[in-house]
C-alpha positions in Angstrom: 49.6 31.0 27.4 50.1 30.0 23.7 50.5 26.1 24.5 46.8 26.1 25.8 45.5 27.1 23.0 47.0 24.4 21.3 46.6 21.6 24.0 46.0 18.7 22.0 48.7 19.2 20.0 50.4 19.3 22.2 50.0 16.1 23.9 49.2 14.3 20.0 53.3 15.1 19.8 54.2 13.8 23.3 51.7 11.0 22.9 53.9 7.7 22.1 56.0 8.4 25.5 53.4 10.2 28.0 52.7 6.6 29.9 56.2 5.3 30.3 57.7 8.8 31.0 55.4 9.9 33.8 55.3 6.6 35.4 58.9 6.7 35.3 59.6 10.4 36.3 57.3 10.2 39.2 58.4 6.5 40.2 55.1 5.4 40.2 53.5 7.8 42.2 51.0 8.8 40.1 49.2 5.4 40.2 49.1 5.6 44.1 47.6 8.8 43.6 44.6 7.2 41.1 43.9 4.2 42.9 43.5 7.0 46.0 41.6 8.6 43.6 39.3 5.8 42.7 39.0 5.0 46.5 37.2 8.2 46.9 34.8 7.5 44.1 31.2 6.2 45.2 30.1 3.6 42.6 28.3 5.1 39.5 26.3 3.5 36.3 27.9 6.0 33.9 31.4 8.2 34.5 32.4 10.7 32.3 36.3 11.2 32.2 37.2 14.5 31.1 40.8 14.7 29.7 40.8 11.0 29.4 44.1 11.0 27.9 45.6 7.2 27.4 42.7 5.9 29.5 44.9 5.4 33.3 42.4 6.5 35.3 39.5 5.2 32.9 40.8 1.5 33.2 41.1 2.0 37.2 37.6 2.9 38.1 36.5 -0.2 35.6 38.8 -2.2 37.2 37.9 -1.5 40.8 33.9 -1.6 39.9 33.7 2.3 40.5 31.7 2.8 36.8 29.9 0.0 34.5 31.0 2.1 31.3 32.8 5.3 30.5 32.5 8.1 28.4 36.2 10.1 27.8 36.6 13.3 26.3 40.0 14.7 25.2 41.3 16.9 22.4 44.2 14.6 21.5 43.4 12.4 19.5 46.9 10.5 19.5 46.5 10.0 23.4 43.1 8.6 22.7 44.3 6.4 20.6 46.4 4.8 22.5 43.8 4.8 25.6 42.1 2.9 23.1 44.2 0.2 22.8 44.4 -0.4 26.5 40.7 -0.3 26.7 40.0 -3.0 23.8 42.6 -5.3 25.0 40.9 -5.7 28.7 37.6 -5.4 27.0 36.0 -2.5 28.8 33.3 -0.6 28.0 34.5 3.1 27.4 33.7 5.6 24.3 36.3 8.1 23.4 35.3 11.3 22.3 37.0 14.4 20.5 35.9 17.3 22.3 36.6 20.5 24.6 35.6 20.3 27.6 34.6 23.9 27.7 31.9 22.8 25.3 31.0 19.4 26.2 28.6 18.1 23.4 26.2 16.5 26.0 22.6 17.1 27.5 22.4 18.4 31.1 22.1 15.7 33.5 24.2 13.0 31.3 26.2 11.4 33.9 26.0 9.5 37.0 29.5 10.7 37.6 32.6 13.1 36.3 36.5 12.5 36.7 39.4 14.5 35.8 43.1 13.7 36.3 45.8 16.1 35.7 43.4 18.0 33.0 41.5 21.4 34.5 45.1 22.8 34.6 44.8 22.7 30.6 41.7 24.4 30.8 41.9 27.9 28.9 39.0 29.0 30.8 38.7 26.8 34.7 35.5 28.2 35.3 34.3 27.4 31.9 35.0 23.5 32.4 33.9 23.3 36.0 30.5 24.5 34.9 30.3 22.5 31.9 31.3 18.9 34.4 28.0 20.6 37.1 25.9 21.3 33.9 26.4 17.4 32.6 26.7 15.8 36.0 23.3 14.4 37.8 22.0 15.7 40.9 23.4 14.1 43.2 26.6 12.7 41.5 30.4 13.5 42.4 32.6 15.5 40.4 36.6 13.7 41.8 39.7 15.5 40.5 43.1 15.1 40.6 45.7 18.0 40.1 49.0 18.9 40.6 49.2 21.6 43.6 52.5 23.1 44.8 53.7 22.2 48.0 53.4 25.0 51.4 56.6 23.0 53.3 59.7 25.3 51.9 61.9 22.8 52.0 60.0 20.1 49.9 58.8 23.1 48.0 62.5 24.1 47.3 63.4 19.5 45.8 60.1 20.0 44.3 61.3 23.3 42.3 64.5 21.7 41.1 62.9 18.4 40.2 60.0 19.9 37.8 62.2 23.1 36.9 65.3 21.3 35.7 65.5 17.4 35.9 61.9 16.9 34.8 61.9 19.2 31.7 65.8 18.1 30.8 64.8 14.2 30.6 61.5 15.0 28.9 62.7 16.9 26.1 65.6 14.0 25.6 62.8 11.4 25.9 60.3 12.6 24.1 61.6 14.7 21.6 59.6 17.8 22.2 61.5 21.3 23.7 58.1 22.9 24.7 56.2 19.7 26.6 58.0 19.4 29.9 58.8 22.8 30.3 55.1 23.7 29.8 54.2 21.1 32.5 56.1 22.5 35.3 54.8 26.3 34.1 51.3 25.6 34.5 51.5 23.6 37.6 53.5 26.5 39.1 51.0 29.1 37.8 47.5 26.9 38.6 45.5 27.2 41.8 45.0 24.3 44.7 43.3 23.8 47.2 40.9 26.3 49.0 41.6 28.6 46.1 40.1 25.4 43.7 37.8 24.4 46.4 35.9 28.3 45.7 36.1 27.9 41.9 34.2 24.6 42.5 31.7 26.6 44.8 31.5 29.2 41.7 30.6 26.4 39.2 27.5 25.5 41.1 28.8 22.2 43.4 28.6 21.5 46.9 30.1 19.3 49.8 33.9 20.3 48.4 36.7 18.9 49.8 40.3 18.3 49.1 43.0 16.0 50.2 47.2 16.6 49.8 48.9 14.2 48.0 52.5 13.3 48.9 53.5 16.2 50.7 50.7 18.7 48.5 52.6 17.4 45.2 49.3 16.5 44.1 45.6 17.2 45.6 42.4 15.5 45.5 39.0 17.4 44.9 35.4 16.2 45.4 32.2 18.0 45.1 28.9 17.3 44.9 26.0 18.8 42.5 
């Protein structure tokens, strides 16, 4: 898919309305589903957040005392940015870094802990990242993701096709300018794999202990592993 080959600029052009329009398109759902996310998280000295984005789920694990300082990796830098500024105005300890996170510029063994929220979808190569976040991760440590997954109930699977087909990609475009953002965001959810299907590629990386847990009806799905 062209678009993930150009990710981050993708979301470098959507940057400046990403926070209020997916707050406000999912009517705050998606912070229920990271404070679940966090919830799941055991405690951890240093978190690696891969796809860090504007910093949402970085500033929630801080918050709650699930990490004492992160380390984010994104390839928009615009989105960074503006993570940034949410980081240095509640003072928290978090480096952003400009990287792929098919080819994590870290040592094995780096981390106490890795995160990703709505990212491996973006992944040109799944595989790829899920053995790059075992290779960095500590034995021992949790790998927690959350991802869109597509829901098995027809008729919530028939609202959620009209919502993300049509009303989603029509008020993004208006919103944030950009023809190609919100349409590519309901393609690659529809066209990414969840949950046992996920669960084996995270077996194939080299983790253990996998589980998942359906969001909202299997809008969204939860994903912890072990290395």
């Amino acid at each position: 898919m062209e678009e993930k080959q150009h990710i981050g600029q993708l979301f470098d052009r959507i940057a400046g309305t990403y926070d209020g329009l997916n707050h406000g398109l999912s009517l705050n759902i998606d912070r229920c589903w990271r404070r679940k996310m966090v919830k799941m998280m055991p405690p951890a000295a240093h978190v690696l957040d891969v796809a860090i984005g504007t910093a949402d789920l970085t500033i929630e694990m801080l918050h709650k005392g699930k990490a004492e300082k992160v380390t984010g990796l994104d390839l928009s830098d615009k989105m960074m940015a503006i993570g940034k500024e949410k980081c240095a105005k509640r003072k928290m300890n978090v480096t952003f870094v400009h990287g792929n996170a098919q080819e994590m510029p870290y040592e094995n063994e780096s981390f106490d802990g890795v995160t990703c929220a709505f990212g491996c979808r973006n992944f040109s190569d799944l595989d790829a990242g899920l053995k790059e976040m075992c290779r960095v991760l500590k034995p021992g440590g949790q790998v927690t993701i959350l991802e869109f997954s597509y829901p098995t109930n027809h008729f919530i699977r028939a609202l959620y096709d009209l919502y993300f087909s049509h009303v989603l990609p029509a008020i993004g475009r208006i919103v944030s300018r950009d023809k190609s953002a919100y349409t590519y965001l309901n393609r690659s959810v529809k066209s990414f794999c969840w949950g046992e299907t996920f669960v084996q590629h995270l077996h194939d990386a080299g983790f253990r202990e996998e589980r998942f847990t359906p969001l909202s009806l299997g809008i969204a799905t939860i994903y912890t592993a072990k290395k």
